[in-house]
N, C-alpha and C positions, 0 to 999 in steps of 0.2 A: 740960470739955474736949471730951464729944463732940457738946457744942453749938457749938463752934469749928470742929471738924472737917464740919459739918453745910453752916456757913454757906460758900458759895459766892461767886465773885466779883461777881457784880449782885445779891447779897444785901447785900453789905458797900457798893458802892454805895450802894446804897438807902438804907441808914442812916447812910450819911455824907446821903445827899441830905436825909434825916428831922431829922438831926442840925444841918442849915443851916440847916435850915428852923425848927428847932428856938430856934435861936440866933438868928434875923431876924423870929419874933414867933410866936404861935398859930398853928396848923395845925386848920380845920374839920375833923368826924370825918368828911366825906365825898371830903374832898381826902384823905385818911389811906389809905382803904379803897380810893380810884383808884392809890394811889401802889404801895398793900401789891397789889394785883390787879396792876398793870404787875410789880412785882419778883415775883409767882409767875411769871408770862407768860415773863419775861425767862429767871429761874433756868431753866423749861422747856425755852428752846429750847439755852441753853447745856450741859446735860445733856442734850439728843439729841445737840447739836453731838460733845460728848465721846463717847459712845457711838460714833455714827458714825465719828469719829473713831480712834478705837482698834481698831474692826472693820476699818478702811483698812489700819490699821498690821497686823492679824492676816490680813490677805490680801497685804500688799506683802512681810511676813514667808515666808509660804507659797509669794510666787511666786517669790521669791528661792533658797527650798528647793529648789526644780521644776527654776528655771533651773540650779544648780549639780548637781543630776542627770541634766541633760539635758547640759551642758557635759561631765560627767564620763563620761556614755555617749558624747558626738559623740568627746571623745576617744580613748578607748580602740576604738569603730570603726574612726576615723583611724588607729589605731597598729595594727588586728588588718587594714585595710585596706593599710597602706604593708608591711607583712608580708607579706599575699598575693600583693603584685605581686611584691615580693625574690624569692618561691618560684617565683612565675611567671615572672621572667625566668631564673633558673636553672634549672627545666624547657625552658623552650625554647633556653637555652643549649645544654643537653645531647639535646637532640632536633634540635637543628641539629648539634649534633658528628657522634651520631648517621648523621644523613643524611649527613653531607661524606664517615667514612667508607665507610658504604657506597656511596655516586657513587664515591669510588676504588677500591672494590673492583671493583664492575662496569665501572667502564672499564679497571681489568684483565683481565680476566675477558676481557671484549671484546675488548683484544691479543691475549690469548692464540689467542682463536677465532679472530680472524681469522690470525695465524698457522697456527695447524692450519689452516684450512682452505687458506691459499696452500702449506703444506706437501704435503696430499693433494692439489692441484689439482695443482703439480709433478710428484710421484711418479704420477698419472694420467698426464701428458702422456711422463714419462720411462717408464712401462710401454706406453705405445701408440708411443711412439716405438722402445724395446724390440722391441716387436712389430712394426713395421714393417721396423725390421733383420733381423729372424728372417726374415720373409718374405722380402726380398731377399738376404737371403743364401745363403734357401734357392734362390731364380732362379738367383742366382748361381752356384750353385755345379753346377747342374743345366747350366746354359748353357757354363759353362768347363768341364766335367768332363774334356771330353779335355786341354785345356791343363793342367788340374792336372795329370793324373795325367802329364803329359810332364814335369811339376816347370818350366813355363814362368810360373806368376804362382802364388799364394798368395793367400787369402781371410783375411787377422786380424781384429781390434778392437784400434786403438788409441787409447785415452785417450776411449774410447765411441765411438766411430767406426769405421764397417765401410770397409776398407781394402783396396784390389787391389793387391799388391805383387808386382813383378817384379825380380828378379836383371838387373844392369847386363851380365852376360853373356851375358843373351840378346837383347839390343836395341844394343850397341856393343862394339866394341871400347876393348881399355884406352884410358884415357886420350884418348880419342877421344868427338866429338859425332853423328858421322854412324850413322844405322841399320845395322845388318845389314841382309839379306834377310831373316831368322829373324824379327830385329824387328818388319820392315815387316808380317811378314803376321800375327803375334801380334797388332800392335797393329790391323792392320785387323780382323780374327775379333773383338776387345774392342771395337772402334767400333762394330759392327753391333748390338749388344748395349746400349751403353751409350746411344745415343742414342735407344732409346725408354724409358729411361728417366726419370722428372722430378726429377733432382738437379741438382745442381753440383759437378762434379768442379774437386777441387784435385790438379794434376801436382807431384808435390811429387821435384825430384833430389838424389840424397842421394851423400856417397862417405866412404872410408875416412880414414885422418889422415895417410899417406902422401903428400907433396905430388907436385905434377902436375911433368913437365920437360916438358910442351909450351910455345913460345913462345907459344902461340896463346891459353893461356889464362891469366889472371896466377897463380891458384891454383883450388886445389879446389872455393872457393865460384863464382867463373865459369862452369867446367867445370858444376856441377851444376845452373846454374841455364841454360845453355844446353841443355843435354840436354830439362829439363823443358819449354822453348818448345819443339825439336823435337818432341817426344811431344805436345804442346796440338797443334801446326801438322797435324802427322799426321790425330791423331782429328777435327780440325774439316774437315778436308779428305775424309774418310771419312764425311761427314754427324752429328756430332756438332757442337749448335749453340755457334757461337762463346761467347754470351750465357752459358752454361753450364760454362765453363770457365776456367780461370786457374793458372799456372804459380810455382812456384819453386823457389830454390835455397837448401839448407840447409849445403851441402858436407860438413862431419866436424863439424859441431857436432848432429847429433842422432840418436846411433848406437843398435842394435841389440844392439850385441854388444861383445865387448870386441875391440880393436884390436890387442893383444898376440899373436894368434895370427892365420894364413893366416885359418882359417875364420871366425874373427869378423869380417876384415877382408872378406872377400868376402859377408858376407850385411850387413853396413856398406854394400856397393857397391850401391844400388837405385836403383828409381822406385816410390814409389808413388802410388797414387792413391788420395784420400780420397774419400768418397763425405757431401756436406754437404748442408742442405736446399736446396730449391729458392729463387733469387731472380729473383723477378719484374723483370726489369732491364725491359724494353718499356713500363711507366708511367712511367717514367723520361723518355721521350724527349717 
């Protein structure tokens, strides 16, 4: 049996070839020992063949090992790889959130300032302007002191505005548009004064809610908005420049006092004069 096992395939050859030969007549003993020399030769190379052979398959084996550890690493890179972009796009997800917040906060942040700051820039120019009324009213009141104290005009604030306001009994007659003499020369002593100053006076006529019976005027608003051109025509005539001046009538729509009594109605009865910034009307032309 383990002479079976021994015999290889170019051995079994061999002795079929032996075996033909055997059967087709004599074989010399040196044809024998050519034939037995070739079938070692033979079995030789067949048993490297195998050899070699099997060492192929022990390294095709091996590589195939390699390769499915190498697959089994590339993949799990690939999946520890496709993982770290996920983390990384949801980092910058939330680091762009991040940013967008904060850009809306600072461009709040930045209304707000610029608010405060146009808030103080106002409250500056309303304190210097403040101050400037202080000052002229301090003139003012230094320059009419005799008129005041005659109780011929009044120095107020109305609705932020410094205000010259006279009683309609000292410049006309009821119901009437034409000056006194009392007027004329009030109004002239307040011309002298007022035109070196650099405002813009508004003549603003005012009267009580008791309507007019003169034909001449249709009502109250006429009446007081006539009066206010005479007092303009006056002062501009007294060298108060025209450009600087402008007139109306409000008649009993914008009272002082309440109407229901004599006295309310009679400090109801004025002219006054608003005292507003200066306009440059001359680039105009």
């Amino acid at each position: 049996m383990s002479r079976m096992k021994w015999m290889t395939i170019p051995s079994l050859a061999a002795l079929m070839v032996l075996g033909g030969l055997g059967a087709t007549g004599c074989v010399t003993q040196g044809k024998f020992d050519d034939l037995m020399a070739k079938h070692k030769k033979l079995d030789g190379k067949y048993r490297a063949s195998e050899s070699l052979s099997a060492r192929r398959q022990r390294q095709i084996e091996a590589l195939d090992k390699k390769i499915a550890k190498v697959k089994a690493a590339l993949a799990s890179v690939q999946k520890d790889l496709a993982a770290t972009r996920e983390n990384m796009s949801e980092k910058l997800l939330k680091k762009q959130r991040a940013l967008r917040r904060q850009a809306e906060e600072l461009e709040a942040r930045m209304r707000e300032l610029k608010k405060s700051r146009w808030a103080l820039a106002e409250l500056a120019k309303i304190k210097a302007e403040m101050k400037r009324q202080k000052e002229l009213n301090d003139k003012l009141k230094l320059s009419f002191a005799k008129m005041i104290s005659a109780g011929r005009l009044k120095l107020i604030n109305r609705r932020g505005k410094l205000v010259i306001q006279m009683a309609s009994k000292v410049l006309f007659k009821s119901g009437k548009s034409r000056l006194t003499g009392l007027g004329t020369d009030a109004l002239k002593d307040l011309a002298v004064v007022l035109k070196g100053i650099n405002r813009h006076f508004q003549v603003a006529g005012h009267t009580d809610n008791i309507p007019t019976h003169r034909r001449k005027y249709r009502d109250n608003w006429a009446l007081s908005g006539h009066r206010a051109t005479v007092v303009v025509r006056l002062l501009q005539k007294n060298g108060v420049p025209g450009h600087r001046l402008s007139g109306a009538g409000f008649g009993a729509f914008d009272p002082v006092a309440n109407n229901r009594s004599a006295s309310g109605r009679a400090l109801n009865r004025r002219i006054e004069i608003t005292l507003l910034p200066a306009v440059n009307i001359k680039k105009f032309r």
